[in-house]
C-alpha positions as CSV (number, residue, x, y, z in Angstrom):
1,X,0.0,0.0,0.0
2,X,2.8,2.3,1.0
3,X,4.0,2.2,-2.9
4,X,0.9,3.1,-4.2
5,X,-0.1,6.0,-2.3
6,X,3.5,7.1,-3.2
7,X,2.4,6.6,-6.4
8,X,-1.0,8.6,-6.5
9,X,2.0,11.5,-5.0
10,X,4.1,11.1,-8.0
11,X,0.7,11.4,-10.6
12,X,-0.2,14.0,-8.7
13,X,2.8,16.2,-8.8
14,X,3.1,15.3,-12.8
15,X,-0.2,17.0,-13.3
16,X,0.9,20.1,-11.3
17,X,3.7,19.9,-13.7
18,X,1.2,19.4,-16.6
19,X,0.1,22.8,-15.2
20,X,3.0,24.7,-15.1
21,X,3.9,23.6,-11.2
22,X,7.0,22.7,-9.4
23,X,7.5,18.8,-9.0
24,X,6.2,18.4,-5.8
25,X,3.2,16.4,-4.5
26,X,2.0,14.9,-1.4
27,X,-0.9,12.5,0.1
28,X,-2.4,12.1,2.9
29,X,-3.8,9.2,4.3
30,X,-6.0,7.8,7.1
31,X,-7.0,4.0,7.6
32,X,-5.3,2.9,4.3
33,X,-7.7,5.8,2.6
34,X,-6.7,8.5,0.8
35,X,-8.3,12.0,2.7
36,X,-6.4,14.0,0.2
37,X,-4.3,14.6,-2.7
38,X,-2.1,17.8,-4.1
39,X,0.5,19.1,-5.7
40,X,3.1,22.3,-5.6
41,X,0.6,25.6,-6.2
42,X,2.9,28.4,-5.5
43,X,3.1,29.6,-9.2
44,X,-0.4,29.1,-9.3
45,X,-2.2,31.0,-6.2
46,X,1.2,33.3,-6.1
47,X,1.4,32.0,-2.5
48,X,5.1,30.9,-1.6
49,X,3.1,28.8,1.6
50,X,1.2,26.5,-1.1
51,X,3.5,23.6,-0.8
52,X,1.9,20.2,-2.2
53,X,2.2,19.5,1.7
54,X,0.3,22.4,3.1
55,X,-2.3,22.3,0.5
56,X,-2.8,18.3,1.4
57,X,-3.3,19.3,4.8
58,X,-5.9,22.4,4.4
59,X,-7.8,20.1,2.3
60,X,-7.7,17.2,4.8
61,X,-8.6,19.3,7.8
62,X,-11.6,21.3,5.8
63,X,-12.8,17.6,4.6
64,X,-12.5,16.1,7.8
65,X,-13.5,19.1,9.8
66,X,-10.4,19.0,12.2
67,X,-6.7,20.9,12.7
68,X,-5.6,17.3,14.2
69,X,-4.9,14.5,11.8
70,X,-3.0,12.4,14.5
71,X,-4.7,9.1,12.4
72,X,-3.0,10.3,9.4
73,X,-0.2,9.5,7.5
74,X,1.9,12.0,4.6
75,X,3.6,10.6,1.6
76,X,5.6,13.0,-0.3
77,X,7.7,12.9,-3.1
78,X,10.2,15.1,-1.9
79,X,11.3,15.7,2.2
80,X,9.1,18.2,3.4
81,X,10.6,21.5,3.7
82,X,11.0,23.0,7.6
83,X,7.7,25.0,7.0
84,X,6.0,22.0,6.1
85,X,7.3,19.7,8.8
86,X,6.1,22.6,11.2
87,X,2.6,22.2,9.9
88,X,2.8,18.3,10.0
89,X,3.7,18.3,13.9
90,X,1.6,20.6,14.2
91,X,-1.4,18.8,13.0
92,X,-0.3,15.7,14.2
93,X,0.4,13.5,11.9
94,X,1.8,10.2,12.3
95,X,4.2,9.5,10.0
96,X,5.6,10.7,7.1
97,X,7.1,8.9,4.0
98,X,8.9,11.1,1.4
99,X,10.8,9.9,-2.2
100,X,13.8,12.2,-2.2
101,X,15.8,14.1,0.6
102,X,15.8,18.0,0.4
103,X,19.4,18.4,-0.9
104,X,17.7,17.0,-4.4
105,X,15.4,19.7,-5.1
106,X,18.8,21.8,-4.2
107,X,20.7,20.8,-6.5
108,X,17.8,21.5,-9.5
109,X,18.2,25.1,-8.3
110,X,15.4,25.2,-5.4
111,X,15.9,27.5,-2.5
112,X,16.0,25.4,0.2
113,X,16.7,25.2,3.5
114,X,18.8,22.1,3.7
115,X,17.3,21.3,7.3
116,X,16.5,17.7,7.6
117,X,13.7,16.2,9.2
118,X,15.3,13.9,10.9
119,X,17.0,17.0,12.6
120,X,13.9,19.1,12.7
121,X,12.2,16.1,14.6
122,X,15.4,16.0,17.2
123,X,15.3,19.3,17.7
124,X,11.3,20.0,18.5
125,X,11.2,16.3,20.4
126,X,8.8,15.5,17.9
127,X,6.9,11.9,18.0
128,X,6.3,11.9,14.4
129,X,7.5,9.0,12.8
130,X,10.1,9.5,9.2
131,X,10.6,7.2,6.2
132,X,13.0,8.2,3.7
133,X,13.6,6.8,0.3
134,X,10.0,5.3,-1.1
135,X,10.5,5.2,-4.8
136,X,13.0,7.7,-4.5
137,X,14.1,7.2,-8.4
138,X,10.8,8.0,-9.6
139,X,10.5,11.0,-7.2
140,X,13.6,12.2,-8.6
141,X,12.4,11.4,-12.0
142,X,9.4,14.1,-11.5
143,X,12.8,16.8,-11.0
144,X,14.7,15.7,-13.9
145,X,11.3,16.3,-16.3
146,X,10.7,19.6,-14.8
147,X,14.3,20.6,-15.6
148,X,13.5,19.4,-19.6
149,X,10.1,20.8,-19.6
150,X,10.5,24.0,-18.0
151,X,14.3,24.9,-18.6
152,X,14.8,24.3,-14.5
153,X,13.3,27.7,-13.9
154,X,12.6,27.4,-9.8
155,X,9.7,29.4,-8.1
């Protein structure tokens, strides 16, 4: 199961780049169901918070009518960045899963803050649980066809 919602993370970040978006999507999961789905929309809503991660979780707290997901689960294609981890502990989610680590957007000319989450969890005491590496290949894939389709032009 763990492959497949990293999968429907992966589809969804391809249409965001259909759309003119930055590679990035994310899931979110409760009981082995997807609660929600989306990808990168800071070109689109000229928001520089609309990370595939935060827009996952407004949508799962507005469709589940709660600011606690502690049930949930986040897959992500890339590691979430330390605005997005924020949010995650914040809501309480679980666990997350992501594809690639944050040094790989870096290197395709994102401006990142190279802050791991495995750091970012040490640092805050954090309970949530971190799984690095699902399909990483394909997640960095998503990166690689951005760079060719777009001319590696970062938000």
């Amino acid at each position: 199961m763990k492959k497949l919602f990293m999968q429907k993370a992966i589809d969804i970040a391809r249409q965001g780049l259909r759309r003119g978006q930055s590679p990035f999507g994310a899931v979110i999961v409760k009981k082995n169901r997807i609660v929600s789905l989306a990808h990168n929309k800071v070109r689109l809503k000229n928001d520089c918070t609309a990370h595939a991660e935060i827009v996952a979780l407004r949508q799962a707290c507005q469709d589940l009518k709660t600011i606690h997901l502690d049930d949930c689960e986040m897959y992500s294609t890339c590691e979430p960045c330390p605005m997005c981890f924020a949010a995650l502990h914040w809501a309480r989610i679980k666990k997350i899963y992501f594809g690639v680590p944050i040094r790989i957007p870096q290197k395709y000319g994102f401006n990142e803050l190279c802050l791991s989450n495995q750091r970012l969890k040490t640092l805050a005491k954090a309970p949530i649980k971190i799984y690095k590496g699902l399909l990483h290949e394909e997640c960095e894939t998503l990166f690689q066809e951005w760079k060719t389709q777009w001319g590696g032009k970062p938000y």
